[in-house]
C-alpha positions in Angstrom: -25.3 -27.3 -4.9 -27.5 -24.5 -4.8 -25.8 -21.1 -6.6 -22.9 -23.8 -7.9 -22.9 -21.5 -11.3 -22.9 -17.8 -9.8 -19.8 -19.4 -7.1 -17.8 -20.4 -10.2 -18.6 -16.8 -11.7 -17.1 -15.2 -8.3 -14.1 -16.8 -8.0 -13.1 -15.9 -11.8 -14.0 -12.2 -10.8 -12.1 -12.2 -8.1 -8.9 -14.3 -9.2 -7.7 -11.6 -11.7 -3.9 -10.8 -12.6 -2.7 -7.8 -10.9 1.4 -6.7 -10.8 1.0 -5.2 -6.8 -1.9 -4.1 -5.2 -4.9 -3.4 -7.2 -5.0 0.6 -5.8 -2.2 1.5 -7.6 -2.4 -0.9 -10.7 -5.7 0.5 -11.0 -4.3 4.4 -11.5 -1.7 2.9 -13.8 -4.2 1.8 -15.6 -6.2 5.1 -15.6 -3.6 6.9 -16.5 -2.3 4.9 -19.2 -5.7 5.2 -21.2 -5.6 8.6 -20.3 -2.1 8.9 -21.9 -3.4 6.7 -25.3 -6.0 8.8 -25.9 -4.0 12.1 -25.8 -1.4 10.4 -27.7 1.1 12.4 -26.5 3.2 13.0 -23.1 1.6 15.6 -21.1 2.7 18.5 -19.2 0.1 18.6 -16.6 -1.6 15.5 -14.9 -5.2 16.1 -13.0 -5.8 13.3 -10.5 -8.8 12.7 -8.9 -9.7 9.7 -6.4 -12.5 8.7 -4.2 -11.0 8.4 -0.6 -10.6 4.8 -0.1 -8.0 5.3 -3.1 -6.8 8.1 -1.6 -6.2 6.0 1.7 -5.0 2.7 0.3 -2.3 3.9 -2.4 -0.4 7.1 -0.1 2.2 5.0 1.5 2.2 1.7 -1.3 5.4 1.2 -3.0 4.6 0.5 -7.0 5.7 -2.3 -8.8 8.6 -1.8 -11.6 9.1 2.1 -10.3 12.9 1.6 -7.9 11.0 2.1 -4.8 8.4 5.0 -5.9 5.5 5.4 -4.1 2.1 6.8 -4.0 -0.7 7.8 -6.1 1.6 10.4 -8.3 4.0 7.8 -9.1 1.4 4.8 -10.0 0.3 7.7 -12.2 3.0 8.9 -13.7 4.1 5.1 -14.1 1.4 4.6 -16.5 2.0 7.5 -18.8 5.6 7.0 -19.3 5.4 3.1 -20.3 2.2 1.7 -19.3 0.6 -0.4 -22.1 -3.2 -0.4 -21.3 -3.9 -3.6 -23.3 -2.7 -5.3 -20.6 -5.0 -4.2 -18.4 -3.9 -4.9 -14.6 -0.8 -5.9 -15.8 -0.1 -2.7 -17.2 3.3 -1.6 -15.9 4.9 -5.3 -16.2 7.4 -4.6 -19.1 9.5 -2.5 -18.2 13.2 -1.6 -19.0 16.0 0.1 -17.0 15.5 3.2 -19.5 12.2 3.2 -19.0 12.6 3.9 -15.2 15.0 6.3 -15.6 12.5 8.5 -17.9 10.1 8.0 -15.4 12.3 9.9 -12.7 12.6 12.5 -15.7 8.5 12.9 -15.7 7.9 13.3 -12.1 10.5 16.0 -12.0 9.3 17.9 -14.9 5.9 17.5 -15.1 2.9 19.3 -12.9 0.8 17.3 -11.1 -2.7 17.8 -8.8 -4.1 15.3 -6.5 -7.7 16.0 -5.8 -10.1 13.8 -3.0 -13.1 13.5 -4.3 -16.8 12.6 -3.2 -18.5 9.5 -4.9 -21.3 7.0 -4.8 -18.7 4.9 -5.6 -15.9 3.6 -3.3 -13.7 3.2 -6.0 -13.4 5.7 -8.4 -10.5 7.6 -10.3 -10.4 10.3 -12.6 -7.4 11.6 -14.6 -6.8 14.2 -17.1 -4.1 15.0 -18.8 -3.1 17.6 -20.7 -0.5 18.6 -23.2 -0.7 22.5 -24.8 -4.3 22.7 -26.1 -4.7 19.2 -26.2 -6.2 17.0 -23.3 -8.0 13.7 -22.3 -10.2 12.4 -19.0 -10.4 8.8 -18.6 -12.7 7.3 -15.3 -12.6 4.3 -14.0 -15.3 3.3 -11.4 -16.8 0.4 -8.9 -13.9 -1.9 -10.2 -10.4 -1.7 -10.8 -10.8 -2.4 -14.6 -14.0 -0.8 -15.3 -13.6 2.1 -17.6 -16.8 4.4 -17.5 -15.8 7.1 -19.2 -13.4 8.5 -21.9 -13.2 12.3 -22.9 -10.9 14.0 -25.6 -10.4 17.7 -25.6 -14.4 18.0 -24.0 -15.9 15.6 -25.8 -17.0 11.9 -24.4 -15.8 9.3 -26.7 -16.9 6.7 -24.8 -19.7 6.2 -21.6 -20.3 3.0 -20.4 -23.8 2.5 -19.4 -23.7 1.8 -15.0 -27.7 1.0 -14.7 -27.4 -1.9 -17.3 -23.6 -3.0 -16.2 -25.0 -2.7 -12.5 -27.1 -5.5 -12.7 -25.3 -7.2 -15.5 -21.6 -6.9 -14.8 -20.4 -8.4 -11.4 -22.1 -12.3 -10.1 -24.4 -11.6 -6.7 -22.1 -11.6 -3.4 -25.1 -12.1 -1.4 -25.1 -15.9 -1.8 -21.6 -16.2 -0.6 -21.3 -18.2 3.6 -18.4 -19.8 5.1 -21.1 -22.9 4.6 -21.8 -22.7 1.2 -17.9 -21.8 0.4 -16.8 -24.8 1.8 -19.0 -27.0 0.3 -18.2 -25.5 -3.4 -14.8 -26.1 -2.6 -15.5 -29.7 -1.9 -18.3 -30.3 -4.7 -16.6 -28.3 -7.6 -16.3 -30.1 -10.6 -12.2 -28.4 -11.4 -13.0 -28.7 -14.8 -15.6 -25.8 -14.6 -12.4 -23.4 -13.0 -9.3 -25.4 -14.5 -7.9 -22.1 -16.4 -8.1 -19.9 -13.4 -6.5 -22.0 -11.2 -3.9 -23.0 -13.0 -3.3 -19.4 -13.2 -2.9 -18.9 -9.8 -0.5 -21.8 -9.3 1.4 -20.5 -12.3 1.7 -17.2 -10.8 2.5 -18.5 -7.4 5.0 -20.9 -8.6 7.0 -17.7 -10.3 6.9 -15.3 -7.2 8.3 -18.3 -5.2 
């Protein structure tokens, strides 16, 4: 079929592990870069979120918290024992004392939650800062997509959105109810084997 390559592309986009809805995985995330990079616990946490964020994650309970909700606590979730090389999986190992230390944090520490205005629909920005010491980390358009990473001022990283525009994400555009069903009925499961059996894996342990 027509497009057969950029449909396989899609659906490996799209079927990425997340623990929980993306929103709040994806401010784990954030903040859990954020919290590498100052390599330290901070007393002060900067939040800053485009408003579908804003929207989606006020009233979401996060995964591995006992019940937490919201933005501050997908947040502060991340700092205390998210490991960023997991990526959307970032608060998945977790132990009891962990939670408790993250009931500790969100009593102690100061935290701002800021709506901000973006080309963007999803972007998130979070600073943290310990004593002199602090660290920004951004991450826009997707919920893994790290654009920017700042320590004490300075950018240590900038990913470059013109080129990653037209580079990063395959062309939704060609996607119809149609054409959808006929990929599902021509696809060679070879070409998507690993994804799949992903899913299935994943399914197979939440049931």
């Amino acid at each position: 079929m027509e497009n057969y390559q950029t449909y396989v592309q899609i659906l490996k986009e799209e079927l990425v592990p997340a623990m929980g809805c993306t929103e709040p995985i994806a401010l784990a995330y954030c903040a859990a870069v954020a919290r590498k990079t100052l390599n330290q616990i901070p007393e002060k946490v900067i939040v800053e979120v485009s408003g579908n964020i804003l929207k989606n994650v006020k009233s979401v309970v996060v995964p591995n918290t006992n019940g937490h909700k919201g933005i501050q606590s997908a947040v502060a979730a991340g700092i205390v024992y998210g490991k960023p090389e997991l990526v959307l999986e970032v608060i998945s190992q977790v132990s009891e004392e962990e939670k408790r230390q993250l009931d500790a944090f969100l009593q102690h520490t100061v935290f701002e939650i800021h709506s901000i205005k973006s080309e963007e629909a999803l972007d998130i920005r979070i600073t943290v800062i310990a004593k002199e010491e602090s660290a920004k980390v951004r991450i826009a358009r997707s919920h893994s997509h790290i654009a920017s990473i700042e320590r004490n001022g300075e950018v240590i990283y900038q990913s470059d959105f013109q080129k990653e525009k037209k580079a990063e994400l395959a062309d939704r555009k060609a996607l119809s109810i149609e054409k959808i069903v006929q990929f599902a009925n021509e696809v060679d499961l070879k070409d998507v084997q690993e994804v799949l059996q992903r899913q299935v894996d994943y399914n197979y342990a939440i049931a």
